[in-house]
C-alpha positions in Angstrom: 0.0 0.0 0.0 2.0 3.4 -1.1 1.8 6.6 0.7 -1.4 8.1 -0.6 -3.4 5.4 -0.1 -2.6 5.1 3.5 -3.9 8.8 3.4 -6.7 8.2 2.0 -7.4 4.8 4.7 -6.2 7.3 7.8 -9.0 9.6 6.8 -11.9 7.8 6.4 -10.8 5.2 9.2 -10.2 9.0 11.7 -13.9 9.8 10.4 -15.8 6.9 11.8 -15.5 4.2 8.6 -14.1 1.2 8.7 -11.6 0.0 6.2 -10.7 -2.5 4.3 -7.5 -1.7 2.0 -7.3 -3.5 -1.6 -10.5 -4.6 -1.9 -10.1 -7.4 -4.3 -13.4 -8.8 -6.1 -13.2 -11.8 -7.7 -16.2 -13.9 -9.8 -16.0 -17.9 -10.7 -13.5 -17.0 -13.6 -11.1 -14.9 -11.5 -10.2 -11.4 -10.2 -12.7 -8.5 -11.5 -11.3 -5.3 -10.1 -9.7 -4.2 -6.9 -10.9 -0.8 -4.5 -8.2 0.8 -3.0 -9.8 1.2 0.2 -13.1 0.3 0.6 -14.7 2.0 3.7 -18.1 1.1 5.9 -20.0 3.7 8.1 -22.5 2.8 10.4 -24.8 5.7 11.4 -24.2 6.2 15.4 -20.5 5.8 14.7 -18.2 8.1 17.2 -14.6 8.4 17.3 -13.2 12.0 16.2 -14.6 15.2 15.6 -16.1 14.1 12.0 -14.7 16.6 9.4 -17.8 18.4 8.4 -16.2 21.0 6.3 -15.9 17.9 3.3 -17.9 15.3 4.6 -21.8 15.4 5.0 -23.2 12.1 6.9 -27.0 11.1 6.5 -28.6 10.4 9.8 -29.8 6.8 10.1 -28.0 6.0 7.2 -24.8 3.5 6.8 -21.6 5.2 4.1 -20.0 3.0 2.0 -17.3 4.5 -0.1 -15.1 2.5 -3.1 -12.2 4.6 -2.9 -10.0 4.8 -6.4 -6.3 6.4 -5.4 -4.9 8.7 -8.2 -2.3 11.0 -8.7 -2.7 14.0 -10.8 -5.6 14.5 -12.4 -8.7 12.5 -11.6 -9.0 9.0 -13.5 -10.6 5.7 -13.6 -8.4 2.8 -14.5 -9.5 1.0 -17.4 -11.0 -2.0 -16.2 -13.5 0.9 -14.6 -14.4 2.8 -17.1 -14.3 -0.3 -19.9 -17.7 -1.5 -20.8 -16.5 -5.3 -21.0 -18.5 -8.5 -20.0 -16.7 -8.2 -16.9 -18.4 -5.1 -15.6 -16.1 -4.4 -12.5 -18.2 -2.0 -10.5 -21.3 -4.3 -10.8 -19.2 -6.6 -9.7 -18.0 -4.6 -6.7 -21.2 -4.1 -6.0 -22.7 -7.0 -5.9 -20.0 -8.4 -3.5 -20.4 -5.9 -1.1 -24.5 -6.3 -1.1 -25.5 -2.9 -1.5 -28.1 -3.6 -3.9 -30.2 -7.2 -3.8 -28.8 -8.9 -7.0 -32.7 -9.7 -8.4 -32.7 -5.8 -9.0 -29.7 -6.4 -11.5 
């Protein structure tokens, strides 16, 4: 894990989520996509001071956040943005179980 990911897993971890670093999805046929960090926030969660300035919490509601680490300008890597069979973020997605898969 390099430097700026660490940043990015020190922030949301000092904000109330908890982290999971390199996320790694994988499907019958192999690895799909990783997530950087992946971070879970319950709603009562206390800690820190929550950094309001950047950061607006629901109330009642659990965060999740797929966290992409970047330097320079703001990209997607290719397997991301790629509109292949192997549809990485639907297969994030369904592996975390954010959604119920019949709505796929």
């Amino acid at each position: 894990m390099d430097t700026l990911e660490q940043l990015a897993l020190w922030y949301l971890r000092l904000n109330g989520y908890f982290t999971l670093p390199n996320f790694i999805a994988h499907a019958h046929d192999g690895a799909r996509t990783d997530v950087d960090v992946l971070g879970v926030r319950f709603p009562h969660s206390t800690e820190y001071p929550d950094d309001g300035a950047h950061l607006h919490f629901r109330l009642n509601k659990t965060d999740v956040v797929l966290t992409e680490v970047k330097t320079g300008e703001c990209a997607l890597n290719g397997p991301w943005k790629g509109k292949s069979a192997k549809q990485p973020l639907e297969c994030i997605l369904k592996r975390v179980g954010l959604f119920d898969s019949n709505a796929w």
